[in-house]
C-alpha positions as CSV (number, residue, x, y, z in Angstrom):
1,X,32.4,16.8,-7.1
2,X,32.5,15.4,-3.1
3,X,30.7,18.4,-2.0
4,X,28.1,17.9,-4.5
5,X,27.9,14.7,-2.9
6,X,27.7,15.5,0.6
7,X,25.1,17.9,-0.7
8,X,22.6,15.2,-2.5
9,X,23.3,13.2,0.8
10,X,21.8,15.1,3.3
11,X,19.1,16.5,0.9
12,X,18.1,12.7,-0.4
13,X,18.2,11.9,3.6
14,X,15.7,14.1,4.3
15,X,13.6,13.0,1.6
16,X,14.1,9.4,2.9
17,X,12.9,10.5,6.0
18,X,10.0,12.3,4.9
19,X,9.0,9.3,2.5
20,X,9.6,6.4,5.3
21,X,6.9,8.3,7.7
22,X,4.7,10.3,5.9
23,X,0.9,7.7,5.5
24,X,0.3,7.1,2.5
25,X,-3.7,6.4,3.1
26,X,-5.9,8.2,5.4
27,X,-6.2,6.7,9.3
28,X,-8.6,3.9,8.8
29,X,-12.0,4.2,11.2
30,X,-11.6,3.5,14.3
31,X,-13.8,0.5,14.3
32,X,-11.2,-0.7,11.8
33,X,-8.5,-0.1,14.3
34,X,-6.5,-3.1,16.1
35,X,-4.3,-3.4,19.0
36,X,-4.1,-2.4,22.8
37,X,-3.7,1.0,23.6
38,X,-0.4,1.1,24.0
39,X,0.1,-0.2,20.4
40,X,-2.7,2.2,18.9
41,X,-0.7,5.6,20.0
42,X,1.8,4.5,17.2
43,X,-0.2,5.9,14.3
44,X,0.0,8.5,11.8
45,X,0.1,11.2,14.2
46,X,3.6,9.7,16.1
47,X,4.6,9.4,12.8
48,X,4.1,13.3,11.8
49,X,5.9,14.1,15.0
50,X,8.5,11.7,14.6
51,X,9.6,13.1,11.1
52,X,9.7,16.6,12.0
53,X,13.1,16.7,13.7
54,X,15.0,14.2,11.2
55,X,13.7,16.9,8.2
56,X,14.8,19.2,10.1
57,X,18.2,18.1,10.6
58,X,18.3,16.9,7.1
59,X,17.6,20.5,5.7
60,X,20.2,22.1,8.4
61,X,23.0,19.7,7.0
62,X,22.6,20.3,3.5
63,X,22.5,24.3,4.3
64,X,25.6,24.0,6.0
65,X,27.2,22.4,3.4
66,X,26.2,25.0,0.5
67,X,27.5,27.5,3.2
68,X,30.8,25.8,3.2
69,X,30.9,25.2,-0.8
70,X,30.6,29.1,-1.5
71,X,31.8,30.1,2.1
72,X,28.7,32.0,2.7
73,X,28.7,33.4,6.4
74,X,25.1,34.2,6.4
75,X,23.8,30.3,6.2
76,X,26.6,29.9,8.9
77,X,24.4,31.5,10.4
78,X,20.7,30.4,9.6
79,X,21.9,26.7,9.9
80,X,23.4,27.3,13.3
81,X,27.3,26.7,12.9
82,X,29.7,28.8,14.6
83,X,31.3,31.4,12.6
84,X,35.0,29.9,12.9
85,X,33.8,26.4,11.4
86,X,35.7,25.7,8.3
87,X,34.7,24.7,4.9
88,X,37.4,21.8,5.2
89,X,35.6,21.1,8.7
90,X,32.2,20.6,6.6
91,X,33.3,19.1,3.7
92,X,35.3,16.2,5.1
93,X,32.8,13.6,5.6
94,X,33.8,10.0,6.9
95,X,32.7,6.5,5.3
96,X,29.9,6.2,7.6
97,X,28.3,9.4,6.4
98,X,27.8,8.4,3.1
99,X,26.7,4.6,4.7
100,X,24.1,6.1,6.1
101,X,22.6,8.3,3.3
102,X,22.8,5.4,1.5
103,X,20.9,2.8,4.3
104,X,18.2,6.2,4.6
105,X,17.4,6.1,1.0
106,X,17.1,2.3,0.8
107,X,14.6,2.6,3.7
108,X,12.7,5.4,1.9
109,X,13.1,2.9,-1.3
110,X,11.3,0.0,0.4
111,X,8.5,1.7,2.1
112,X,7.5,3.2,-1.1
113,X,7.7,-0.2,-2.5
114,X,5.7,-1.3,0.2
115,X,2.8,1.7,-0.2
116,X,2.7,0.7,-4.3
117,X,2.3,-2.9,-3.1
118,X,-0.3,-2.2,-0.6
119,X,-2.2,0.1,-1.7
120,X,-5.2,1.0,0.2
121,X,-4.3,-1.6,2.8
122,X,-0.8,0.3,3.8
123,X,-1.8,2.4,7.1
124,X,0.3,3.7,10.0
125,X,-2.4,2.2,12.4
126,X,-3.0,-1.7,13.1
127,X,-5.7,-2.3,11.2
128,X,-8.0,-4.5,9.2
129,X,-9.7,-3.0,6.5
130,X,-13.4,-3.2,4.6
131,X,-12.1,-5.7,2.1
132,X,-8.9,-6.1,3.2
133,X,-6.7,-7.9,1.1
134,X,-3.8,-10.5,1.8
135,X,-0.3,-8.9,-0.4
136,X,2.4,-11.5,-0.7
137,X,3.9,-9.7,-4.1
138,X,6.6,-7.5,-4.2
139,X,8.5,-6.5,-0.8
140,X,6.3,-8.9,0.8
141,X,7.9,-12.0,-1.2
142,X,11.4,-11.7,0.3
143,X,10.0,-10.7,4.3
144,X,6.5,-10.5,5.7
145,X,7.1,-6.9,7.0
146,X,9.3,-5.1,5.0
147,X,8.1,-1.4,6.0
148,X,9.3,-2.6,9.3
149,X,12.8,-3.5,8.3
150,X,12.9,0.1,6.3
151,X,12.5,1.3,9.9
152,X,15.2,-0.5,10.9
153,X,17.3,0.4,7.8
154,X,16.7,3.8,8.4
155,X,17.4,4.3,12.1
156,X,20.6,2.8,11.6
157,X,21.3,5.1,8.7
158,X,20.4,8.1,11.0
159,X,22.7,7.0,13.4
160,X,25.7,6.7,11.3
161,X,24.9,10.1,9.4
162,X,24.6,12.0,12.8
163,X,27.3,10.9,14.9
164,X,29.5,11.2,12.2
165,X,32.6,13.5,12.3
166,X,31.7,16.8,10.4
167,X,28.0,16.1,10.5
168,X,26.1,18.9,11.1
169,X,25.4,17.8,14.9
170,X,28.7,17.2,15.4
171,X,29.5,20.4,14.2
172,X,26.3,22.9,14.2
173,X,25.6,24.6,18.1
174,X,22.3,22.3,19.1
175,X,24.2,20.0,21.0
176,X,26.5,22.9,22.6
177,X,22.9,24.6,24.3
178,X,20.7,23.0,26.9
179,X,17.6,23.5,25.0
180,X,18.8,21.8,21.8
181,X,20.7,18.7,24.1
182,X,17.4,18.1,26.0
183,X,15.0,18.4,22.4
184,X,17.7,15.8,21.1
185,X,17.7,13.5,23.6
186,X,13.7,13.8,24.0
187,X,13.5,12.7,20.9
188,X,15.8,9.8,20.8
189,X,13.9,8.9,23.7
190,X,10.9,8.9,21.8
191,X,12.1,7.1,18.8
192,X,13.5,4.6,21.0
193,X,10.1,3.9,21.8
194,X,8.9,4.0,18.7
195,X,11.1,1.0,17.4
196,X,10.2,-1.4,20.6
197,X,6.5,-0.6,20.2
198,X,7.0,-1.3,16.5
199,X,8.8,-4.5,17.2
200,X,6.0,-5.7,19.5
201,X,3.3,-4.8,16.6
202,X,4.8,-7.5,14.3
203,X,3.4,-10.2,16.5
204,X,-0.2,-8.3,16.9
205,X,-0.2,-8.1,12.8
206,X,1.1,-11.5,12.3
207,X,-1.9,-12.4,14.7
208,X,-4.4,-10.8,12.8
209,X,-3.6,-11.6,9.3
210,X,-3.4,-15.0,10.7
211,X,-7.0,-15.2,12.1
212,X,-8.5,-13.5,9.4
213,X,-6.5,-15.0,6.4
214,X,-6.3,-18.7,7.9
215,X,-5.1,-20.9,5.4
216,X,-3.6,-18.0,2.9
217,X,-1.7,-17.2,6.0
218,X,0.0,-20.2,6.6
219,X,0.9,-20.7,2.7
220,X,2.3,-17.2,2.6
221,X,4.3,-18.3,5.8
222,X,5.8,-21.2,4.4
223,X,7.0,-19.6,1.5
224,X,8.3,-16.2,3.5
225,X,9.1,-17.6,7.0
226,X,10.9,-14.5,7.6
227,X,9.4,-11.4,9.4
228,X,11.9,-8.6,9.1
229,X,15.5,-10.0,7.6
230,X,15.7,-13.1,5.0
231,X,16.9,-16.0,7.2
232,X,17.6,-14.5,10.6
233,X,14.3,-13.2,11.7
């Protein structure tokens, strides 16, 4: 039964992953578009590139662990583990593992949440749309920007999955090669970036729904004076 868990883990991960940046709307036009430059480069292009890796690690994990449920040496193979790794070695997953399967799919939960609530509105770019609306249902109730605290949610989800003992990058040969260190710590770098850029394009949304929503702003305010997490921020 725990290896069928381990298994829906790392798959359902992945799918979190996929879900919390894949767009859900086309970019807007770029007349649409808000933001400085260094805001704008966080679109739906990052996000393509951002995804690619976590997917990727997502789908290497849960082949690793159907090679250690039927101790298959060929996906040993395709999913990069060395050849002495044990099925034990695979299987044995700590608390934190299953924390952060859990904290991905949450993330993935609330961004889909978000898309349904937003509708056409919902883009990866700062933007104000041709008949933009105002949403204050749903997500948006609890937390102005709830797609932003799935981000959060789901970095800290990858964190705990992947540093955990018997993780596939704690046991797989990526981090053991030069190549695979330096493509893992690019993109943490880059992800790292990601989330401060992010952070920074609260206040340039909260700025524009403010000027262009005026007084439906600042109702919508009072009631949700929280921008990311109920009562702290």
């Amino acid at each position: 039964m725990l290896p069928l868990v381990n298994l829906f883990c790392a798959m359902f991960s992945g799918i979190g992953a996929w879900v919390t940046m894949t767009p859900p709307n086309p970019v807007p036009q770029k007349s649409e578009v808000s933001g400085s430059a260094n805001i704008k480069w966080i679109g739906s292009k990052a996000a393509y590139i951002t995804k690619s890796f976590p997917v990727a690690v997502s789908f290497l994990e849960s082949l690793s662990i159907v090679a250690a449920i039927f101790d298959i040496p060929v996906l040993k193979k395709i999913s990069m583990l060395p050849m002495s790794t044990s099925s034990p070695q695979l299987l044995a997953k700590p608390l934190a593992f299953y924390i952060g399967a859990l904290l991905i799919v949450f993330a993935g939960y609330i961004r889909r949440r978000c898309y349904q609530e937003m509708g056409r509105n919902f883009t990866f770019e700062v933007a104000f749309l041709n008949n933009h609306t105002l949403v204050t249902t749903g997500p948006y109730s609890i937390v102005r920007h709830p797609s932003y605290s799935a981000t959060y949610f789901y970095t800290a989800g990858v964190i705990l999955m992947w540093t955990s003992d018997g993780s596939w990058l704690d046991q797989g040969l990526l981090l053991k090669t030069f190549a695979g260190w330096i493509i893992t710590c690019l993109w943490s770098i880059w992800w790292l970036m990601m989330i401060i850029m992010l952070t920074l394009r609260i206040l340039k949304e909260d700025e524009l729904l403010k000027k262009n929503f005026e007084k439906e702003w600042q109702e919508w305010r009072a009631v949700v004076p929280s921008r990311l997490f109920p009562g702290i921020y």
